[in-house]
KEKE-3310 file (N, C-alpha, C; in steps of 0.2 Angstrom, whole numbers, plus 5000, padded with zeros to 4 digits):
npx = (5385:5395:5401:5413:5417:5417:5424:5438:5440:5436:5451:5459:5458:5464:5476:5479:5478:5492:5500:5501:5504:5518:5525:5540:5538:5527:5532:5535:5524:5511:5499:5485:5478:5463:5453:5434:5426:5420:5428:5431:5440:5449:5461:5469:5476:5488:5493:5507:5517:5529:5527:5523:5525:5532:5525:5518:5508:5501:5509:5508:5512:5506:5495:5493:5498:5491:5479:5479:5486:5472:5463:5470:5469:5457:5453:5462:5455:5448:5457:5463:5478:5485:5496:5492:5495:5499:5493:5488:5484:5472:5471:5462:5463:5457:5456:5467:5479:5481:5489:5482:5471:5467:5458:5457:5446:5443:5436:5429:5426:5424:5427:5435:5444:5457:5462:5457:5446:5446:5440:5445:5444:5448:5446:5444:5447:5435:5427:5426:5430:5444:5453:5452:5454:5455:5459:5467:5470:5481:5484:5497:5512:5517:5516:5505:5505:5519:5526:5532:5523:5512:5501:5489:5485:5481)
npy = (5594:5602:5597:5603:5605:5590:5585:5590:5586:5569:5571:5574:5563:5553:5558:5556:5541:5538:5546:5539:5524:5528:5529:5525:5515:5510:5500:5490:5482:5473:5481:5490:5507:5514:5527:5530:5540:5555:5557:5544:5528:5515:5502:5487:5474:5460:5448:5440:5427:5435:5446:5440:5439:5432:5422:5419:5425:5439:5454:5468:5481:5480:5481:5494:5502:5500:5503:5518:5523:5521:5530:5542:5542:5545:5554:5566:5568:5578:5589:5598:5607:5604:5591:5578:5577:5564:5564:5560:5542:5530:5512:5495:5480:5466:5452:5440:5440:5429:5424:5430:5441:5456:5471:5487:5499:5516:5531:5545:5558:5569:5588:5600:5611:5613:5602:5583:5571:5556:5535:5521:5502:5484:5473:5453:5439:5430:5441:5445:5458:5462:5473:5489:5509:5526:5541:5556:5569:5582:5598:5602:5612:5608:5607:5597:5598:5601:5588:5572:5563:5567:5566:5565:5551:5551)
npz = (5518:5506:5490:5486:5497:5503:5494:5498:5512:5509:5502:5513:5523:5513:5512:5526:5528:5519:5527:5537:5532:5529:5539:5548:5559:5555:5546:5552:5555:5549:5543:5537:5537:5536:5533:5540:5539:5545:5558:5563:5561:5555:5558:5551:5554:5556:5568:5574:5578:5580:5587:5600:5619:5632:5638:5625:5619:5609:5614:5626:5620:5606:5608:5614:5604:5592:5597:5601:5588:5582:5589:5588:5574:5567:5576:5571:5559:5561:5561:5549:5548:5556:5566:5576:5592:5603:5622:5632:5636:5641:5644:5640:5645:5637:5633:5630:5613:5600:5585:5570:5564:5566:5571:5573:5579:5578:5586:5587:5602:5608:5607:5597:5596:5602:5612:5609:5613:5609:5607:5606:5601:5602:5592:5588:5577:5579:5580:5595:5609:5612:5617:5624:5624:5629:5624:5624:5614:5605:5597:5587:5584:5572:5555:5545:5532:5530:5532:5522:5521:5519:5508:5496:5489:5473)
capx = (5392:5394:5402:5418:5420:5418:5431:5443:5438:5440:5457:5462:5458:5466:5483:5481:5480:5497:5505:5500:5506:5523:5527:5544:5537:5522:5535:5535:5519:5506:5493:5480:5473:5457:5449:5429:5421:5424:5429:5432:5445:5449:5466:5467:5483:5489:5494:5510:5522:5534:5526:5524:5528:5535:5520:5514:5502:5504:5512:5503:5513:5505:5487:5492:5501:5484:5472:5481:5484:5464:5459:5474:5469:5448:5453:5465:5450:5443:5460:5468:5483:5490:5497:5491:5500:5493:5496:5489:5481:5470:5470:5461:5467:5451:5456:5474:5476:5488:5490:5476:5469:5465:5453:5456:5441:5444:5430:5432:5421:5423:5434:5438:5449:5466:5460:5452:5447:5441:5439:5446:5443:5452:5440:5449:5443:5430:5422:5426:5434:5451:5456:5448:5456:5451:5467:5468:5475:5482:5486:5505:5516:5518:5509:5504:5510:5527:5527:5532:5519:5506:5500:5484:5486:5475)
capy = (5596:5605:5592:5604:5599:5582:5582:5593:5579:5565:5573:5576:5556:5551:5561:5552:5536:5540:5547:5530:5522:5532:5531:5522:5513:5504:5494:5483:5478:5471:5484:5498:5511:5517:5533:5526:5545:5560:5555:5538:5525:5507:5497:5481:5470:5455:5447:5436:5426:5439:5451:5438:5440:5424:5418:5415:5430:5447:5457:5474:5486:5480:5483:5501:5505:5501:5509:5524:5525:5519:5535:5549:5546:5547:5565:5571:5569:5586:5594:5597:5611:5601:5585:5581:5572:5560:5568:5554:5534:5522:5506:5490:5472:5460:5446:5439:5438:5426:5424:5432:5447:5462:5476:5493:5503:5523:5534:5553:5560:5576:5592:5603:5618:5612:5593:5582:5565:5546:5530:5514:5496:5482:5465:5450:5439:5432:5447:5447:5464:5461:5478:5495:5514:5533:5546:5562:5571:5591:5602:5601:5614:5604:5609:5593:5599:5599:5579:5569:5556:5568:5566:5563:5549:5551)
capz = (5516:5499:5485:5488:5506:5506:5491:5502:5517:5507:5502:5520:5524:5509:5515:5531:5528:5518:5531:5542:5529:5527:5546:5548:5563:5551:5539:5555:5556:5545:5546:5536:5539:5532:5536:5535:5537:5551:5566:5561:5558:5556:5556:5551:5557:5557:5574:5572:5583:5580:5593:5607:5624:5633:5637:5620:5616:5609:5620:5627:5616:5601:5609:5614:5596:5587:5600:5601:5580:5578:5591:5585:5567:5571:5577:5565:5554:5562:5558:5541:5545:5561:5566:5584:5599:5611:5627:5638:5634:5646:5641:5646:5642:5640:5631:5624:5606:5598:5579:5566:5560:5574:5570:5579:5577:5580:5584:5590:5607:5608:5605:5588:5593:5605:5613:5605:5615:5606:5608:5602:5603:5596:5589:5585:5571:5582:5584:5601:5609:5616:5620:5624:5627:5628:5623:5623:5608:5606:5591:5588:5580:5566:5548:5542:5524:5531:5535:5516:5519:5520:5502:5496:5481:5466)
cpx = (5392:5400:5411:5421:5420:5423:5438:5444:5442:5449:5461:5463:5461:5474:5484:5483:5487:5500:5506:5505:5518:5527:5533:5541:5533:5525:5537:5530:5514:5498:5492:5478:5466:5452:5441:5424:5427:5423:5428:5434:5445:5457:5464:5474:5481:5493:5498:5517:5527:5532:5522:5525:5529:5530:5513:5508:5504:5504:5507:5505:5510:5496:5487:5494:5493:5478:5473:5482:5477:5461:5463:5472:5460:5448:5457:5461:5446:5451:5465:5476:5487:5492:5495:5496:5498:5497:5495:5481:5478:5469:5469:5461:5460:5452:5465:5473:5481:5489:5484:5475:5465:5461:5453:5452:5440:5438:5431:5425:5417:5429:5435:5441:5458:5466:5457:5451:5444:5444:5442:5444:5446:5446:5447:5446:5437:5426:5420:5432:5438:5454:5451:5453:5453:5460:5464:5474:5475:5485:5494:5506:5517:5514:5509:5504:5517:5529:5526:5527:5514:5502:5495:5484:5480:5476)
cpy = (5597:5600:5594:5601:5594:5582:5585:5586:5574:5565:5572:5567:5552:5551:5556:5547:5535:5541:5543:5528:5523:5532:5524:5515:5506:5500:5489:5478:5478:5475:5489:5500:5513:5521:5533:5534:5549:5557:5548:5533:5519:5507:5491:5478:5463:5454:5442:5434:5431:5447:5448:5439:5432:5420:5417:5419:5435:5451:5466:5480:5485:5482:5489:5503:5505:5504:5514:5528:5527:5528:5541:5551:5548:5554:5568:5571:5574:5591:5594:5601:5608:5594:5586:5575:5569:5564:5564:5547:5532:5516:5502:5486:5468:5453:5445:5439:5434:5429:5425:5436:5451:5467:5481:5498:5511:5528:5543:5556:5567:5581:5593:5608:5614:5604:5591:5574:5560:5542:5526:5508:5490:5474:5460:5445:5433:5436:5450:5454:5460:5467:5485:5502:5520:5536:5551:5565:5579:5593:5602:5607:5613:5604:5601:5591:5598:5591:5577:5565:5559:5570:5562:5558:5547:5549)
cpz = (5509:5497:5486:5492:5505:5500:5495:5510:5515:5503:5508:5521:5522:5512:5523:5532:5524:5523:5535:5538:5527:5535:5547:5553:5560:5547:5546:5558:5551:5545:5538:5539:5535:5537:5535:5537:5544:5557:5567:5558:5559:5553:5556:5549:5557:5563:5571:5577:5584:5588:5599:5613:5627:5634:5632:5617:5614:5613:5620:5621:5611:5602:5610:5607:5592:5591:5599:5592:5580:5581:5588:5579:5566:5572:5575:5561:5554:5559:5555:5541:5550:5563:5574:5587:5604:5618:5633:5633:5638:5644:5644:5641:5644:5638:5625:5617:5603:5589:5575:5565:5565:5569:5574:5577:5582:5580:5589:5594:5609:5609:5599:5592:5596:5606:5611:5612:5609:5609:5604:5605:5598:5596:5585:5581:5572:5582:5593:5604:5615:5619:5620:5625:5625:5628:5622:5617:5609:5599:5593:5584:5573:5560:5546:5534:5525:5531:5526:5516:5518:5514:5500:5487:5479:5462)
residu = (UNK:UNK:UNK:UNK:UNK:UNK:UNK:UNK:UNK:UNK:UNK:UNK:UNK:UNK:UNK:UNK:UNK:UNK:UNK:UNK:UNK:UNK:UNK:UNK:UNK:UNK:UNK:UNK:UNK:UNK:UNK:UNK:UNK:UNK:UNK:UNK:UNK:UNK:UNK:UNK:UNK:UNK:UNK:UNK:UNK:UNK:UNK:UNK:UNK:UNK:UNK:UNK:UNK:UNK:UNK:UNK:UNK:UNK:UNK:UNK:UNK:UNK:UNK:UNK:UNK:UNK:UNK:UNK:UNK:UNK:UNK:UNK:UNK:UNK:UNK:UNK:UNK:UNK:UNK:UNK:UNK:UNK:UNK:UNK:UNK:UNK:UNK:UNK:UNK:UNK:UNK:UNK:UNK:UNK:UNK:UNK:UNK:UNK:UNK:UNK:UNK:UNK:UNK:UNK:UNK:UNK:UNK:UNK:UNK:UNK:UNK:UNK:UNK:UNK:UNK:UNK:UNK:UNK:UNK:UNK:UNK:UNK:UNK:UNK:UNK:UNK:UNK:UNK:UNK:UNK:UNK:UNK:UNK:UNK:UNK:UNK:UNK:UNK:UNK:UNK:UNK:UNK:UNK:UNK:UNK:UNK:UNK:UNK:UNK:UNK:UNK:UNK:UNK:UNK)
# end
């Protein structure tokens, strides 16, 4: 990759983590994003009674919401003019997590024109994996210049 590109790239992944950052949804949970190359992401959450379920562990929503980020933003990293849209998630539950610090690691499989699929897995601060999923993502309508957060800060 010529010194351009990887500065247009790391523009692009810059803009993303922004737009993560920017998503009304994230001011309620304790989390980054960080774009660690192409087709490759990391969040890193904090796990807190507040997202409970009755009995005492964080509830499943919280393990789809950071699988699903870790895999969507992994393959928006192949494309800079569109925002994509999960179209479908599988998710497996391996182990509860209560209170501490999660790690959702996003990796992208295959697909660059319309679908794209990846991987997530969430580690908990064992290093043991708590959750797993595969999603499917798809080009949207949506120019991802049009969306405020999507600004690359320098």
């Amino acid at each position: 990759m010529t010194g351009a590109a990887t500065s247009g790239a790391e523009r692009h992944f810059r803009a993303l983590e922004s737009l993560y950052a920017s998503a009304p949804i994230n001011a309620q949970f304790a989390s980054r994003l960080e774009i660690t190359g192409e087709g490759t992401s990391r969040i890193t959450f904090d796990v807190t009674e507040e997202v409970y379920h009755a009995a005492g562990a964080a509830h499943g929503t919280i393990y789809f919401k950071m699988l699903d980020d870790a895999g969507f933003y992994a393959a928006n990293t192949f494309v800079s003019d569109r925002f994509l849209l999960t179209t479908s998630f599988n998710l497996h539950f391996t182990k509860p997590v209560r209170v501490g610090q999660v790690v959702a690691e996003g990796r992208w499989v295959s697909g660059r024109k319309r679908v794209f699929v990846a991987e997530s897995r969430l580690v908990d601060e064992e290093g043991d994996e708590i959750g797993r999923g595969t999603g499917t993502f798809m080009r949207s309508h949506i120019p991802l210049s049009s969306l405020p957060g999507y600004v690359a800060q320098g």
